[in-house]
N, C-alpha and C positions, 0 to 999 in steps of 0.2 A: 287772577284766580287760577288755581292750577287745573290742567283740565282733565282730573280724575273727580276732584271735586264739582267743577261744570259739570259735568257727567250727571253726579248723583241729583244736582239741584234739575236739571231736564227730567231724568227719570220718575223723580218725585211730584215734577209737576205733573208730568202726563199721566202718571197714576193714581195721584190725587184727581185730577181732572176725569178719570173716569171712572173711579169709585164715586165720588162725587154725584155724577152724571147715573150711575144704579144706584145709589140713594134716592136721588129725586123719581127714578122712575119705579122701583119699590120699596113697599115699608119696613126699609131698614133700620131707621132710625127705631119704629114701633118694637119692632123685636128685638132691640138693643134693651130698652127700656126697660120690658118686663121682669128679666131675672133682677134687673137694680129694682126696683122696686120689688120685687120679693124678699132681698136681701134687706131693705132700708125699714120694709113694714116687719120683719124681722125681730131688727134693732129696736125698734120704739120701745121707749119706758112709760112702764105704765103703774099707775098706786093704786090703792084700793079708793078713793076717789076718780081715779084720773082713767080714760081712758082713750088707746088712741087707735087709728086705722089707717093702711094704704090702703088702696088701691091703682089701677090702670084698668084702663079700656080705652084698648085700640079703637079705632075707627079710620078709615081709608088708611089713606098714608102718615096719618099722624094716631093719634088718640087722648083719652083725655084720664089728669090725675084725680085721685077723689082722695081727701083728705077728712077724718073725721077724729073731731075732739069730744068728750063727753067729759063734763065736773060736777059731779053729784048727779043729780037731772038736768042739770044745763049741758043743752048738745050744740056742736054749729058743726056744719060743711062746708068745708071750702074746696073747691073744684073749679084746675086749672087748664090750659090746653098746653101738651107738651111740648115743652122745650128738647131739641135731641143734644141730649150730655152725650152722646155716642161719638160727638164729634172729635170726641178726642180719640174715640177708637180708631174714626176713619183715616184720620193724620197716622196713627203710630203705623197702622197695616201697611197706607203707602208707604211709608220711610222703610218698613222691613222688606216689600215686595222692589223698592227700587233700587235697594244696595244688594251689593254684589255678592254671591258667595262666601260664608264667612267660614267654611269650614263645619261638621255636624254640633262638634262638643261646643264651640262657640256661639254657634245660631239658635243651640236650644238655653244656653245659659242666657244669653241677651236677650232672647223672646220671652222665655219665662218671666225674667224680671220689668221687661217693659208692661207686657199683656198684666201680671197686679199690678203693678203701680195705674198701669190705664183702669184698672179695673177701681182700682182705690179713688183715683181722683173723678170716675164719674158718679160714685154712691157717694163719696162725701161734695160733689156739687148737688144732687141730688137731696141727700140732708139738710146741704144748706136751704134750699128750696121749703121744704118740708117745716125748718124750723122759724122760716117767715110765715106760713101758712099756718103755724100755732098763734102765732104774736095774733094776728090775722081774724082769727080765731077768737082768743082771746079779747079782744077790742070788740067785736060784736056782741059777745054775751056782759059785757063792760064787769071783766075779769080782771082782773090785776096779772102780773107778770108769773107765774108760777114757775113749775119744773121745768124746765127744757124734754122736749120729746126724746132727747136719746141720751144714757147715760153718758156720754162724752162731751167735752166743748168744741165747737164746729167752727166758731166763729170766723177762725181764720180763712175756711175755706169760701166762703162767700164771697170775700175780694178778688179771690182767683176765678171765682166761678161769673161775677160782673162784669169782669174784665177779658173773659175768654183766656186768661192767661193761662189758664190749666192745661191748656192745649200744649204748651210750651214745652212742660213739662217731662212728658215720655218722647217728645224731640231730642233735649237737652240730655236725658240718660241712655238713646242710643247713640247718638252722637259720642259722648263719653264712653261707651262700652263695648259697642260695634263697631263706629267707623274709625275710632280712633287707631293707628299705624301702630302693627304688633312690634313689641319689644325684638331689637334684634337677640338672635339666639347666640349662646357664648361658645 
């Protein structure tokens, strides 16, 4: 392994190791959460039937979802304890905080583009979340499958989201656009 690259695998542990480490000891993951689920209660599709709700409430270091469906008169709540989707924020921050220098015009083009993408993959793990909590929902008031909560199909996100593989994600596109070795010049 070359050891510019050892470098950056050190760096990134010990910084993940201490973000990490302020996560657990405050509620970071809570205050990651909130604007996603503003954005996600947002999103939700709703009919002149149908009706849907987020919310969040923090508590300590975590806090809890509150999910509500309404079909005609028929209403259910489903309220879960948070899971932190943030975790994919905490990986990209460290990867940005432990490479090196990239130059200004470079660090804000690669930032930019990681931070949406982070920002994309934890509302739509978040959705997927949300659109189990229909199904959920649904199966209590012994409803049939209806609309989907949010105008879009989600589907795919869910196996990234079971999997933690989502994390992978805003890794594999700095990697590709930050660390990757600039072209030489002509």
């Amino acid at each position: 392994m070359p050891r510019r690259t050892l470098l950056l695998v050190v760096r990134f542990a010990v910084v993940y190791g201490l973000l990490a480490w302020l996560a657990a000891v405050w509620p970071v993951y809570a205050q990651l959460e909130r604007p996603l689920v503003a954005i996600a209660s947002a999103l939700l599709h709703e009919t002149a039937t149908e009706t849907r709700s987020l919310s969040f409430e923090p508590r300590g270091e975590g806090g809890t979802y509150s999910y509500e469906l309404h079909v005609g008169k028929l209403g259910r709540r489903v309220g879960r304890d948070m899971h932190a989707h943030g975790f994919v924020a905490l990986l990209f921050v460290a990867l940005v905080l432990a490479t090196p220098w990239l130059g200004a015009r470079r660090f804000i083009l690669a930032f930019s583009g990681g931070a949406a993408l982070t920002l994309v993959i934890c509302l739509l793990m978040l959705m997927s979340d949300v659109a189990t909590w229909e199904q959920e929902a649904r199966a209590a008031m012994s409803l049939p499958s209806g609309s989907r909560p949010y105008g879009l199909p989600i589907g795919f996100a869910a196996g990234l989201h079971q999997t933690a593989a989502a994390g992978l994600l805003p890794i594999v596109y700095w990697v590709l656009v930050a660390i990757r070795p600039r072209a030489p010049r002509a």
